[in-house]
N, C-alpha and C positions, 0 to 999 in steps of 0.2 A: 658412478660418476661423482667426480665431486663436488659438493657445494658451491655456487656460483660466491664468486669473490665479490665484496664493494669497489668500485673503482676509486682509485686513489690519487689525487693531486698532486704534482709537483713543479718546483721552480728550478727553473733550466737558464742556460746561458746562453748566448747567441749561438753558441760554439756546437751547444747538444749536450755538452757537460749537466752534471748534475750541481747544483748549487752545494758547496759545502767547505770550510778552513782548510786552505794548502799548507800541511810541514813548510815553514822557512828555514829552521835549523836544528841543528843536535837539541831533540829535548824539551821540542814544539808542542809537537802533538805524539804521542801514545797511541797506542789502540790496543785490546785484546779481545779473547775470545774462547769459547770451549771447545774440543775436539775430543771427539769421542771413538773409540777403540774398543779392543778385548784381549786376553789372555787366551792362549789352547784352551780351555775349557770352557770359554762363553762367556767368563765372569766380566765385567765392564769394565773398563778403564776410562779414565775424564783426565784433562789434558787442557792448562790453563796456558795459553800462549799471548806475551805479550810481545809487543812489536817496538820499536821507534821507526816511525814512519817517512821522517826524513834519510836517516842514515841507512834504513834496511835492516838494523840489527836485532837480531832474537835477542831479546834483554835475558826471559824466561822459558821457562817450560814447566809447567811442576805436572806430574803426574802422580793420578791417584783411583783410586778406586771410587772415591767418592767429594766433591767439591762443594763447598757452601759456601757464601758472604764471608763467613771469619777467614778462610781459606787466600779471600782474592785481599782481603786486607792483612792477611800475614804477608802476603807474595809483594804486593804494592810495599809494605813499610818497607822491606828487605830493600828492597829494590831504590828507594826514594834516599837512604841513608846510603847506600854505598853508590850509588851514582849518581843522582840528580833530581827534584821535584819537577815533573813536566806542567806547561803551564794547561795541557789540555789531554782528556782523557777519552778517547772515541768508544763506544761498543754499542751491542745490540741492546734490546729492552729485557734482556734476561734479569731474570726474578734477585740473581746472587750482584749483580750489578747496579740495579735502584732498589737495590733493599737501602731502609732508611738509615741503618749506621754509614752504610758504602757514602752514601749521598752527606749525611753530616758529618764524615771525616773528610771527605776532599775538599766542601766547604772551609772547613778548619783550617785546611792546610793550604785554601785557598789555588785549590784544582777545579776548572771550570770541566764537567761531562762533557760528554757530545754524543747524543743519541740518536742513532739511525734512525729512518719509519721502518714500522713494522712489516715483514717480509720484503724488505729493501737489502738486502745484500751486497749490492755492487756500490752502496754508498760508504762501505765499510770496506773498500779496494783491494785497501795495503795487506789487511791481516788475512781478508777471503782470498788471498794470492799468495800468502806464504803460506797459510793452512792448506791449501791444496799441493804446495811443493814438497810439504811435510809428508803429506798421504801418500803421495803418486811416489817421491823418492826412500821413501823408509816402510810407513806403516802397513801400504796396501805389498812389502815384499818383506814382511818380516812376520815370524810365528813369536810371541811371545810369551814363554814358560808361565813366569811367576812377573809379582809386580816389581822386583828387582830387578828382572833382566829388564823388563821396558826402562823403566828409571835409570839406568846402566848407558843401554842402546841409545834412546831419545835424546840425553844429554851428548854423548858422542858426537853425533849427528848434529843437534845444535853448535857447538865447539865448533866443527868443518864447516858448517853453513856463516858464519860468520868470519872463520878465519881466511877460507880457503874458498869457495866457493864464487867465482865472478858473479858482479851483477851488470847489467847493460847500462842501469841508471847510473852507477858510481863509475861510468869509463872501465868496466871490466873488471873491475876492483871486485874484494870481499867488502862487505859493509863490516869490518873489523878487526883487520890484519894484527899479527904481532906490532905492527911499526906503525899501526893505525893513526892518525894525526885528525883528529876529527873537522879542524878549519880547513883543510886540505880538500873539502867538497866545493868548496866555494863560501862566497861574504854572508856573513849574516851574524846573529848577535854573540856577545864573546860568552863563552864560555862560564859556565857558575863556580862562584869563588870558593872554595873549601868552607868559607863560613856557612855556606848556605847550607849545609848539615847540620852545623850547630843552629842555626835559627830552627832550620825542621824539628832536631828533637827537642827545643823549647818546646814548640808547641806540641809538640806530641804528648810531652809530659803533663 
């Protein structure tokens, strides 16, 4: 049997909801997370997925045999220069996550975290809902040779989930058509100005 748990507190809303920052627009709030896999042979595969939680869109995927903190801030800079600094960044309490450089570059670049409680899962919705679409439609029906073919497959798969793929929230839409028009979900704040890359890599430098 297992160890009995401490009960844990939390604050709720009239509703039953869990207390926690709603996405208002492209670019709000982030979230990611690890998912873990294997090759034909047993060997592991790790699997960094990030989200944008208003739009639905798999920004990432990077797969790898092995993932650390340098890892999730190579994937983050990539990601922050060729499309946007999000003003929030949701995950669990994983080690590669609040390790202290993660935490003192988002500071920097003036990215506020957001950390679930521990063994709280369903406060993390958005990404524990596409990690499970990701499993149920690809991983749990595919054998994967070597780490090229996942990285090959996975990406695929990503591409159709975003292009092509209805979602119920966007009116049936993919969360990021060829023709995608991102105001086109509805009001909220405009869009970040192309300078805002150039302010990002000031401060990165």
């Amino acid at each position: 049997m297992p160890q009995k748990q401490p009960k844990r507190g939390r604050l709720w809303l009239n509703d039953g909801s869990c207390v926690r920052l709603r996405p208002a627009y492209p670019d709000h709030v982030w979230s990611y997370d690890f998912v873990h896999a294997c090759t034909r042979d047993g060997r592991a595969l790790r699997l960094l997925t990030v989200l944008d939680e208003f739009t639905r869109e798999c920004l990432a995927i990077v797969v790898a045999r092995r993932l650390a903190s340098t890892d999730v801030l190579e994937c983050l800079t990539r990601l922050f220069v060729q499309r946007a600094v999000p003003q929030h960044l949701r995950s669990d309490n994983g080690s590669e996550f609040r390790a202290t450089e993660v935490q003192e570059w988002l500071q920097r670049l003036e990215v506020q975290p957001l950390y679930i409680e521990p063994g709280s899962p369903w406060e993390n919705g958005y990404i524990e809902s596409f990690n499970g679409k990701l499993r149920d439609e690809l991983l749990n029906g595919e054998i994967f040779d070597t780490l090229l073919e996942a990285q090959v497959l996975i990406e695929r798969w990503r591409r159709e989930y975003n292009r092509f793929r209805p979602h119920s929230r966007l009116g049936y839409q993919p969360p990021a058509p060829e023709t995608f028009q991102p105001w086109s979900l509805g009001s909220g704040a405009p869009p970040l100005h192309p300078s805002t890359k150039v302010e990002f890599q000031e401060k990165v430098a």
